[in-house]
N, C-alpha and C positions, 0 to 999 in steps of 0.2 A: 709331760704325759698328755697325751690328746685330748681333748675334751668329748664327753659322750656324745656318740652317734656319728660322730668326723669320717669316723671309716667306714661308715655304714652307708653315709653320702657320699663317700668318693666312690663308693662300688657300686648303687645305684638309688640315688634318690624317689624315684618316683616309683618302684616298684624292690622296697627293703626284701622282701622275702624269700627273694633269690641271690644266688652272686655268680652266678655264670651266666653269657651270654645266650648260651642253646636255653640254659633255662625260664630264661627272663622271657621268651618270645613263644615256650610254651610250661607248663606247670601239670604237674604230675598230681592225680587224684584218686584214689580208690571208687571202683563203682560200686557197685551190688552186689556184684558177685565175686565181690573180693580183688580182682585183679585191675592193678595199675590200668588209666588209662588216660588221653591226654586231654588237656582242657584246652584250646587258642584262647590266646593273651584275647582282650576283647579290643577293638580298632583306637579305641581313645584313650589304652593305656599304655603309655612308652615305657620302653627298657633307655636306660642309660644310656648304653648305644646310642639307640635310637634319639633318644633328645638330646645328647652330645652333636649327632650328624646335624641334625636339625638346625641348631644353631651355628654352627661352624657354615651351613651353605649357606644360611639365611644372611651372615652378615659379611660373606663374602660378595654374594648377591648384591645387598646393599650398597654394598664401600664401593663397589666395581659402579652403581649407579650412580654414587656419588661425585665417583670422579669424572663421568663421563659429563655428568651436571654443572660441574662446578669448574673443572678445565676444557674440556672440548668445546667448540663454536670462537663465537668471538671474542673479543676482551670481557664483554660486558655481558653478552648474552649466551643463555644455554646451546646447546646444539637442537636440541627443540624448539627453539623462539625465547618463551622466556626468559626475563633479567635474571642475572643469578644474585643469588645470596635475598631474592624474594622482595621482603619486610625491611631486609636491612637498608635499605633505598631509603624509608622513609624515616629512620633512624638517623642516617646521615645528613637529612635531608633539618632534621630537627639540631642535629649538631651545631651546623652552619650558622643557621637562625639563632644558637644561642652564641657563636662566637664572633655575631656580626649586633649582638645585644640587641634584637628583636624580640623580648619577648612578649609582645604583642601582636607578633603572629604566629605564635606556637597553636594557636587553636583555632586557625583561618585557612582553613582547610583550601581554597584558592589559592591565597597565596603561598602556601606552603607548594602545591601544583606545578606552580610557576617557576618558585626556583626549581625545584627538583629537575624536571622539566631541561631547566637549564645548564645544571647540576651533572645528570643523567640523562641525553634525551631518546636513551632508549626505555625510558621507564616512561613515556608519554601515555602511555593509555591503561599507567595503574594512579588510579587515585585516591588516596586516602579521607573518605568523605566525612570521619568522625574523628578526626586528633584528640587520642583519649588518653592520652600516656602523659602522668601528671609530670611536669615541666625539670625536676631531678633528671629527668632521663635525656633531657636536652644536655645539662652541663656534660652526663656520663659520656656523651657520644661526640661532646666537641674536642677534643684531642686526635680519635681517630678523625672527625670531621676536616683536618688537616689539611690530610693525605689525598689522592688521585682516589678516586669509587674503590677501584681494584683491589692497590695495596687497603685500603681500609676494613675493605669485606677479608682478605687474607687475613690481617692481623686479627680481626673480629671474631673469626672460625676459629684462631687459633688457642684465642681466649677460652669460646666455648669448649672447645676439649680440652683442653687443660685443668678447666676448672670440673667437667665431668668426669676425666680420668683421678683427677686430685682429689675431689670428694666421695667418690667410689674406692680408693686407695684406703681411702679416713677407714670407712663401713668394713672393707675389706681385714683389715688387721684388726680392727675392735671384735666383729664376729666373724667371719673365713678363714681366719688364724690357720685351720686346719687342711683348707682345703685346697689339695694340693694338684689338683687338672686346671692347672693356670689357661691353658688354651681353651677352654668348655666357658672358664668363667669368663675372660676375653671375648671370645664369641659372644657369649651371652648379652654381657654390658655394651658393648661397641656395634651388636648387631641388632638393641633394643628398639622398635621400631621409630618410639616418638622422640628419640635423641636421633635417629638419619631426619625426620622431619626438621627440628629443631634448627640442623645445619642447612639444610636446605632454605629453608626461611629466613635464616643469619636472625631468628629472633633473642628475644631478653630471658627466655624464663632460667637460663643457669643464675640467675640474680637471686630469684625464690629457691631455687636450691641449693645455691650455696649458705642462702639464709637458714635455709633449715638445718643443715649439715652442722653447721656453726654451731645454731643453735641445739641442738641435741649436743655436740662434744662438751659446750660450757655446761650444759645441766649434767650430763656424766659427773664432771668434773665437781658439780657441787656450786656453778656459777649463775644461779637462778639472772642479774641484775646483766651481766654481758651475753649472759642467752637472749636476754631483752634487747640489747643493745642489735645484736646479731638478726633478732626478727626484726627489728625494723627495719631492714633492707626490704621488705615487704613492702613497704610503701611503695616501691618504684611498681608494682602488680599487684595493688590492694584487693582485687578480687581472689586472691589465693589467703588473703591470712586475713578474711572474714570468721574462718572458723574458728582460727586460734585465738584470736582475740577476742569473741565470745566464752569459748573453754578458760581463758585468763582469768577473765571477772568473773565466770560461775564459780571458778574454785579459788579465786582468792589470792593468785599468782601477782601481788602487789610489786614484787622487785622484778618480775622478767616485766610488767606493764613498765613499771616507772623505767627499764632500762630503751622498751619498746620506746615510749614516748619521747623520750631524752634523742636517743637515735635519730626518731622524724622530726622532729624540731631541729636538729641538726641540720640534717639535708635543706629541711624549708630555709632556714637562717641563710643559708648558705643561697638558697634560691634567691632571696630576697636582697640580697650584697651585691647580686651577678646582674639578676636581670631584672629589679625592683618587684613590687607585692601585687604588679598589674597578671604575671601568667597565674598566681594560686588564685585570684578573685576569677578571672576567666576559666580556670580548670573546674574549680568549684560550680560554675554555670555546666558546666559541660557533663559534669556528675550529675547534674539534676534532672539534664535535658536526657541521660542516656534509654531510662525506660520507653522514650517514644521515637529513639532515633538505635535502638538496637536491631532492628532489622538491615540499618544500613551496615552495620560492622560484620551481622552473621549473616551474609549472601551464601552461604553453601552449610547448609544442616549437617552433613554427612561427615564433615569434617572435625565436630562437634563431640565430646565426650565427657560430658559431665549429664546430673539428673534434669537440666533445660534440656539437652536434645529429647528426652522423653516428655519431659513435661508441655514443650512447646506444639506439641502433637495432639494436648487438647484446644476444646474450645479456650478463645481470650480471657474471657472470662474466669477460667477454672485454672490456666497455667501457673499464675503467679502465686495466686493459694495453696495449690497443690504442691511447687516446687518449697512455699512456707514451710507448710507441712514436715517435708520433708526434709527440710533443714534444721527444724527445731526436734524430729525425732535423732536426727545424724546425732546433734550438739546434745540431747540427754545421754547416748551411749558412749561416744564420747568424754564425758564431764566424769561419767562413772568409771570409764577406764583410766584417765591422768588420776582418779583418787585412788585405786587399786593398786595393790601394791606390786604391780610389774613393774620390771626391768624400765628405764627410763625409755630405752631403744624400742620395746615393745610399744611404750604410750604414745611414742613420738609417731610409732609407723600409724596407729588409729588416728594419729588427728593429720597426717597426710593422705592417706587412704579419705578420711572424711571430707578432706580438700578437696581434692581431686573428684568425689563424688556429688558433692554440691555446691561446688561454685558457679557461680552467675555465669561466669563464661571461660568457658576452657577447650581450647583448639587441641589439634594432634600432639602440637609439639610441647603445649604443655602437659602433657602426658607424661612427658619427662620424669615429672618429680614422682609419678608412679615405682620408680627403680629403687628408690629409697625403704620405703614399707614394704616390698618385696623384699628386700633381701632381710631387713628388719624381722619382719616375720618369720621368713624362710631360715632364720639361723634358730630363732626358738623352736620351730618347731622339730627342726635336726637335732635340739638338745633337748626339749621335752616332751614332747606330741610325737614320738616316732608312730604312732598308731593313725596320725591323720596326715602322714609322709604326701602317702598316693594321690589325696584328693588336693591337698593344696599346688602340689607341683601340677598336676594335670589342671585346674584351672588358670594358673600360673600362663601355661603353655595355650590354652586357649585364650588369656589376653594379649599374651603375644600375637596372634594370630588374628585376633579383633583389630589391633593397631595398624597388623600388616595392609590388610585391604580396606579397602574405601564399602564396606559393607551395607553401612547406609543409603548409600547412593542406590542400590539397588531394593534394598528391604524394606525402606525407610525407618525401621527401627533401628538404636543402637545397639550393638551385643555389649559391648567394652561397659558401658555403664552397667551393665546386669552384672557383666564379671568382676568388676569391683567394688560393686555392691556385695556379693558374698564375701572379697574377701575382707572387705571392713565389717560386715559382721562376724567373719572368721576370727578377727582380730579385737573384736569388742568381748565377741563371747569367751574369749581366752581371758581379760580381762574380768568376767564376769565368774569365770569356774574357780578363779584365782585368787577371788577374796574370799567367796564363800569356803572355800580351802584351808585357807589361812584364819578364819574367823570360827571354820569346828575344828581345828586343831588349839584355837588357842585355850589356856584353861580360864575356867570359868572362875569369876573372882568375886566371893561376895560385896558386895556397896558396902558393904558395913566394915569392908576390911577383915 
């Protein structure tokens, strides 16, 4: 038997109140004087149709840029100039260095140059001025570091979709079960904006998403101590699970920490076998240095989508406190939503929405992990919010569209941070109706027994 509201979403999400297409694009009202008359949909409300099309061009669009990016031009280079696969250069580049047991120049940003350089040398005039990527990520990349640039970025890409389409498959049958326009939701996922970035970039962040993926199935499952284990793949982009691991200690999650910890100590061990204790003593220098050397990593604002691209837009002096602020307000609604009694999938999507919203640093293609608390959200609210359908899909559709263009570059403010600020507080305050629900329904019990 379906689950409630399944059909209601495959006939049109974003505007329940009709179910035909004539009528989705206009809505019948009584005037004054009694007789029907017609109302226009207003421009920022889609019919199904309509955000079916949407996405279906949008990520044909994409795929058709992808390929012309990533196969056309040279071996190495795009048909625009650029090296293709981006980032992934200096990944490779970190490979080498770890299967040539240098790890004391993982964080010598020259000589790292040089090989590459030598490596690549159509990547000459990109330089990686701040090697921030703690030194795990070196052993991850020395296997594909093997191979020719080429085959290595192919194999690379293919990883990252695999592991996007795999993890999205996970989401898909826990909550989609029902939903049955396979092509809408393909479009959707494949033509998400910050997953074409992602590829384009050949970056890491399927790492923290598969972390997260993981880790929500093992707590489903009732596996607090390997959900732990699962977050600590986080270590390889410890600026994503700042948040969680604040929300851990505030509420007391002792076995998914002791599983986190056991995890990174894992990797380090492992680091320290390979390439001795000199790159963690060096990385650690290089965490310390990065508040006065983050301007060298974020050369393009616009690119930027977390609460620092707003915050970096005041005075120096007020940015850092500001962006505090704002972290310690994310991590109270937060704390109170993992204690509420939601759905595990629900608490997970607030503290990635939270991520995503106040991390130190988050580029386009870390946007990615955005896809996860969409659709997290997006299946509660088809099962219990039918009443707030409209509004979440129509924001939804405008963070889509925030990802798509470079809109900062022009505005200078971000939009994509405002739209995912409402929907983590979408997603808290769900949290929030949902205990107080639960706490005047329960009966009341006198102390005395």
């Amino acid at each position: 038997m379906p689950a409630p509201g399944w059909s209601t979403l495959r006939r049109t999400p974003l505007d329940p109140a009709t179910s035909s297409d004539s009528a989705q694009s206009q809505a019948l009202i009584d005037g004054a004087d009694g007789k029907p008359r017609t109302r226009r949909q207003p421009f920022f409300e889609l019919s199904y149709r309509e955000a079916r099309g949407h996405a279906i061009v949008a990520a044909i669009v994409l795929w058709v840029g992808v390929a012309v990016m990533l196969v056309a031009g040279s071996s190495r280079q795009s048909v625009i100039g650029p090296l293709k696969g981006g980032d992934f250069v200096h990944f490779y580049t970190l490979g080498r260095l770890a299967l040539a047991g240098q790890g004391d120049q993982l964080y010598d940003a020259s000589a790292q140059h040089a090989l590459q350089t030598s490596l690549v040398p159509e990547s000459a005039s990109m330089q990686f001025l701040v090697p921030a990527y703690p030194p795990q990520v070196a052993l991850l990349f020395a296997p594909l570091a093997l191979a020719p640039y080429g085959v290595a970025l192919a194999l690379w890409l293919g990883v990252i979709v695999c592991v996007y389409v795999g993890v999205l498959e996970l989401v898909r049958r826990h909550a989609f079960v029902d939903f049955r326009d396979r092509v809408f939701l393909a479009a959707a996922v494949l033509g998400f904006p910050p997953f074409v970035q992602l590829l384009l970039h050949g970056q890491t962040t399927v790492i923290p998403l598969l972390s997260f993926a993981l880790g929500w199935l093992a707590l489903e499952h009732g596996r607090p101590y390997v959900a732990g284990m699962a977050f600590g793949l986080l270590a390889a982009k410890p600026n994503l699970g700042l948040l969680l691991a604040a929300v851990a200690l505030a509420c007391r999650e002792w076995r998914v920490i002791l599983g986190g910890v056991v995890s990174t100590g894992i990797q380090l061990a492992i680091v320290v076998m390979v390439l001795g204790g000199t790159p963690l003593s060096l990385y650690a220098r290089t965490l310390v240095s990065l508040p006065t050397t983050r301007h060298l990593i974020e050369q393009k604002p616009y690119q930027w989508h977390s609460l620092v691209a707003i915050t970096d837009l005041l005075p120096d002096s007020l940015s850092t406190p500001v962006w505090a602020v704002g972290f310690v307000i994310v991590l109270a609604l937060t704390v109170r939503a993992w204690k509420s009694g939601l759905p595990i999938a629900a608490r997970m999507a607030v503290v990635v929405f939270g991520t995503v919203l106040v991390s130190p640093h988050l580029s386009i293609y870390d946007a990615t992990l955005a896809i996860l608390p969409i659709a997290w959200i997006g299946a509660w609210v088809e099962r219990h919010e039918s009443s707030a359908r409209r509004r979440y899909w129509t924001i939804v559709y405008g963070l889509f569209v925030a990802y798509l263009f470079p809109i900062a570059a022009v505005i200078t403010i971000q939009p994509s941070v405002f739209l995912v600020a409402w929907l983590f507080a979408f997603a808290s305050t769900l949290a929030i109706v949902h205990t107080e629900t639960r706490h005047s329904s329960s009966p009341v019990v006198n102390a005395t027994g």
